[in-house]
SERO-4910 file (N, C-alpha, C, O; in steps of 0.05 Angstrom, whole numbers):
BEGIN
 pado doro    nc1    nc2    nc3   cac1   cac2   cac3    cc1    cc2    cc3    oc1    oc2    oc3
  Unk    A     17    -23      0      0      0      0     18     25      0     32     31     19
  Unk    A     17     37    -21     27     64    -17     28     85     11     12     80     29
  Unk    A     44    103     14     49    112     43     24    133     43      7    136     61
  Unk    A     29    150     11      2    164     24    -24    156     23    -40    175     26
  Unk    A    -31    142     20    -55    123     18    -48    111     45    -65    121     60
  Unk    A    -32     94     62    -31     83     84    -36     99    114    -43     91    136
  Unk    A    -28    129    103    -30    152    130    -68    156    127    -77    166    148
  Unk    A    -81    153    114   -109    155    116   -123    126    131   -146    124    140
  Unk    A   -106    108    131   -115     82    139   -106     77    170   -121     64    185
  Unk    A    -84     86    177    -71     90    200    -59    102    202    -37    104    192
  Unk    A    -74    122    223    -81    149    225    -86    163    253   -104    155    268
  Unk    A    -75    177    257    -80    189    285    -90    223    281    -75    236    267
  Unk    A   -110    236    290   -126    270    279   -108    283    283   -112    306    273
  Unk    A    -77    278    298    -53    310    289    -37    303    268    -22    319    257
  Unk    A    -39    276    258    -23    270    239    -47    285    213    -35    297    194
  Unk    A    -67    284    213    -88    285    189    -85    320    185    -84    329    163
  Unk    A    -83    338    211    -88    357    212    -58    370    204    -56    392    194
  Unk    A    -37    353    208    -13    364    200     -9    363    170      4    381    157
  Unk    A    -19    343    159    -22    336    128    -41    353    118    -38    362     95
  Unk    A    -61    360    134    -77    385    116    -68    412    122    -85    429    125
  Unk    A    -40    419    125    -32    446    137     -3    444    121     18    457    127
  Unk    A     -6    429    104     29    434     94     27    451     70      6    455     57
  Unk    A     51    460     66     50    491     50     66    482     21     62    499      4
  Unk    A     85    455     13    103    453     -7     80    452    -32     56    457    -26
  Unk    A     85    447    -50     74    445    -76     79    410    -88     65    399   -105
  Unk    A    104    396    -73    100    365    -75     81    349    -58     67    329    -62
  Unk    A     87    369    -31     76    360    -11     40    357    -20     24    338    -16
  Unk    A     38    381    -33      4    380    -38     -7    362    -54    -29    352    -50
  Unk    A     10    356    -76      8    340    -96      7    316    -89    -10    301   -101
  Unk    A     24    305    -68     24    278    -61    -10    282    -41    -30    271    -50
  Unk    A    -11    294    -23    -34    290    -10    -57    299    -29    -78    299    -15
  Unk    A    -62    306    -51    -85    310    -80    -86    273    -80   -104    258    -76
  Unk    A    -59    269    -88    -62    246    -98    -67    218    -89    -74    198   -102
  Unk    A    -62    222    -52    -78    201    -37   -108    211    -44   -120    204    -64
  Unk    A   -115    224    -31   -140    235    -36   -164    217    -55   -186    206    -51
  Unk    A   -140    226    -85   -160    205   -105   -156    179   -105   -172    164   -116
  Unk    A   -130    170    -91   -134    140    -92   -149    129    -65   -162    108    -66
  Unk    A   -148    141    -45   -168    133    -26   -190    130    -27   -201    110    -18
  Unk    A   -208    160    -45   -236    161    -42   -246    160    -69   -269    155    -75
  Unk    A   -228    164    -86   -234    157   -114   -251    195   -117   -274    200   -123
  Unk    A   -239    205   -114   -247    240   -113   -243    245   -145   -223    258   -151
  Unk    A   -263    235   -171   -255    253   -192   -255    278   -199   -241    292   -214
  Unk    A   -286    281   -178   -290    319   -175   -274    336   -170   -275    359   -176
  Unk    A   -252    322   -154   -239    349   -142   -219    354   -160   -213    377   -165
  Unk    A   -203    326   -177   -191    328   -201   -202    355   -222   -187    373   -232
  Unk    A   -234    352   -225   -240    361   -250   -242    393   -233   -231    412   -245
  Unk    A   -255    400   -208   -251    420   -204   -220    433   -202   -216    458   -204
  Unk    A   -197    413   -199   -179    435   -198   -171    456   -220   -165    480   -222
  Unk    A   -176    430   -236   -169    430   -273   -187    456   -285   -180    470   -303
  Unk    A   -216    460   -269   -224    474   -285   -216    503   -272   -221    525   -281
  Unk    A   -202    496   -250   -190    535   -241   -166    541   -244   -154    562   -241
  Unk    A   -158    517   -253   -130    533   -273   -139    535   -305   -126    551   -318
  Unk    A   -160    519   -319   -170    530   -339   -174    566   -338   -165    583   -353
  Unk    A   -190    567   -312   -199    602   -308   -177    618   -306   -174    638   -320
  Unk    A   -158    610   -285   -132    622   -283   -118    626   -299   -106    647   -297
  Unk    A   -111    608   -324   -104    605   -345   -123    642   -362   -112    663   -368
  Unk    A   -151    634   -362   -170    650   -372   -170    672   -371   -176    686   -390
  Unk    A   -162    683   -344   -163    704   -332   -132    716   -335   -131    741   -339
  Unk    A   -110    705   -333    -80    723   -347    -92    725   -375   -102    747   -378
  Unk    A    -95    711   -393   -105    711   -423   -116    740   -423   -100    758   -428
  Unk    A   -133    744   -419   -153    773   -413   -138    796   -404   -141    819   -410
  Unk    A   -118    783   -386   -119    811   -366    -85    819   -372    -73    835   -358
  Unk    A    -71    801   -401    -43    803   -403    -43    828   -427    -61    833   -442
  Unk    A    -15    843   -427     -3    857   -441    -13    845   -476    -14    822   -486
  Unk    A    -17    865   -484    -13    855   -521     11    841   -525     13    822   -541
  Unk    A     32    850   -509     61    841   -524     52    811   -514     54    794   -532
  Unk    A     44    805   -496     55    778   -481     29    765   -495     34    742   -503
  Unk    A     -1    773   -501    -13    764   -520      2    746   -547      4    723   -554
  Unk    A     10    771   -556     27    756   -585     51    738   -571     58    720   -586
  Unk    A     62    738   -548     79    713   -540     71    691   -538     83    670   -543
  Unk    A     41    697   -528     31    674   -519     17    656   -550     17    632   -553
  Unk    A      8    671   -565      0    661   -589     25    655   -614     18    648   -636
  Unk    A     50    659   -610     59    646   -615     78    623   -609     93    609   -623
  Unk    A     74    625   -587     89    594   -560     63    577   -574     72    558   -587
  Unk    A     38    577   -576     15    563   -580     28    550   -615     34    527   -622
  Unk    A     28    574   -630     45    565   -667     62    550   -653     60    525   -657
  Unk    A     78    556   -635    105    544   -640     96    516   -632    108    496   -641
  Unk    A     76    514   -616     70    480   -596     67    468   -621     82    451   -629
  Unk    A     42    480   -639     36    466   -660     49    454   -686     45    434   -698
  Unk    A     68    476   -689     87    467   -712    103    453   -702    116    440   -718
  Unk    A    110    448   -672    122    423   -667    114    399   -669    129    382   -678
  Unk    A     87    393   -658     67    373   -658     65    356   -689     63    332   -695
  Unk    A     67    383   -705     75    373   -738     91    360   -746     91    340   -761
  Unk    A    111    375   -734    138    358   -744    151    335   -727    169    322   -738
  Unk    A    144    330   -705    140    303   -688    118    288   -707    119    264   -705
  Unk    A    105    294   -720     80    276   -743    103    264   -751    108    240   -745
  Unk    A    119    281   -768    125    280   -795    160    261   -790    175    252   -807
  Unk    A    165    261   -761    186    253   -759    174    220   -749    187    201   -757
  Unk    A    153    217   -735    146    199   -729    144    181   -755    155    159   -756
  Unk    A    127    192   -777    119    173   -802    141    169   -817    145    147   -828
  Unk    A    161    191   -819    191    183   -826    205    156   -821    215    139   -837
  Unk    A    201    156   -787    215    129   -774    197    103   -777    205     81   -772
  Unk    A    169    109   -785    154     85   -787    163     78   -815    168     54   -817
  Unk    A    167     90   -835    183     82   -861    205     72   -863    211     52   -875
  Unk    A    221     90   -847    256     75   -852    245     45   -838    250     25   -851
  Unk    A    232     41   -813    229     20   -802    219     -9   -821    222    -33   -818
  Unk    A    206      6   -839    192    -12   -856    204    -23   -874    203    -46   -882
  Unk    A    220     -1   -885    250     -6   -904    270    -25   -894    279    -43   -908
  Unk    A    276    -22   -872    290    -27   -853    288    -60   -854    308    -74   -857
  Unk    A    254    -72   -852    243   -104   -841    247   -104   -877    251   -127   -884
  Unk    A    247    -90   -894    239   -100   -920    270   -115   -922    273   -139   -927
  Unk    A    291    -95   -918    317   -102   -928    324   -131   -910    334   -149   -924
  Unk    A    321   -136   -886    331   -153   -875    319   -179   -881    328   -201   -876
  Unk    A    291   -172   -896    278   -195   -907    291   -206   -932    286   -229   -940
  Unk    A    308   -191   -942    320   -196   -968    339   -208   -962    344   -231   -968
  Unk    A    359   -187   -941    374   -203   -937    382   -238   -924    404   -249   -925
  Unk    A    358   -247   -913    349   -273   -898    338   -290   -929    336   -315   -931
  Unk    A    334   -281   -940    329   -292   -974    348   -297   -991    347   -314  -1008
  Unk    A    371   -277   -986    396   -278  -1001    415   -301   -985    421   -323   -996
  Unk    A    423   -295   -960    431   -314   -945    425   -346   -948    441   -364   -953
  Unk    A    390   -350   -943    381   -372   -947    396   -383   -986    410   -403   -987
  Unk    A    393   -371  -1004    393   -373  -1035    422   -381  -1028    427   -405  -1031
  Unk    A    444   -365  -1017    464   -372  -1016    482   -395  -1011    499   -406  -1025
  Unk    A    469   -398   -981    477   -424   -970    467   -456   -986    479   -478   -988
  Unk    A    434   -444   -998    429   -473  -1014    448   -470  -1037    448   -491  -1049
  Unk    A    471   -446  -1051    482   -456  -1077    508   -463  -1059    509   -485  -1072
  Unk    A    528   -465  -1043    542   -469  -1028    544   -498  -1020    565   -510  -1021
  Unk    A    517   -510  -1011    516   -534  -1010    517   -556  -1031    525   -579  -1028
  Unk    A    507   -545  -1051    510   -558  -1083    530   -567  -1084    538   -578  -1105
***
């Protein structure tokens, strides 16, 4: 059993109260994440998600033009990467294919070989 999942199971109220008072950003994360494996909490997942959606929403709105156009093109830039991870991906599924084609030949050539060898 995982530890933070085990401090909800055996458990003493200053230990619980100390775990709900800690201030790190791993620290929170790990206690988010007993949380959902203990109680199976998807809501609170989807609520966090949706207030950094807003948070997110709300710099959007409330940022400089300059940092507007930064931000819309960090967004180009995500995308034209996403592209070219496509395009490198389908690249390597080709050479890969090339790759089983040749070795198939070569296991054909080998085989052809050895039967004129044996002659």
């Amino acid at each position: 059993m995982p530890i933070e999942i085990a401090k909800f199971f055996f458990f003493d109220a200053e230990k619980i109260v100390s775990l709900a008072e800690i201030n790190s950003n791993s620290q929170r994360r790990q206690l988010s994440k007993a949380y959902s494996e203990v109680l199976g909490i998807q809501k609170y997942e989807d609520l966090k998600a949706n207030l950094e959606e807003k948070q997110d929403e709300y710099r959007r709105r409330s940022a400089k033009p300059e940092e507007k156009e930064e931000l819309n093109q960090l967004h180009a830039d995500i995308e034209n990467t996403k592209i070219e991870i496509d395009k490198l991906v389908e690249n390597i599924d080709d050479l890969k294919h090339e790759s089983n084609l040749k070795e198939k030949k070569q296991r054909i050539f080998k085989e052809d070989l050895s039967k004129r060898v044996i002659k």
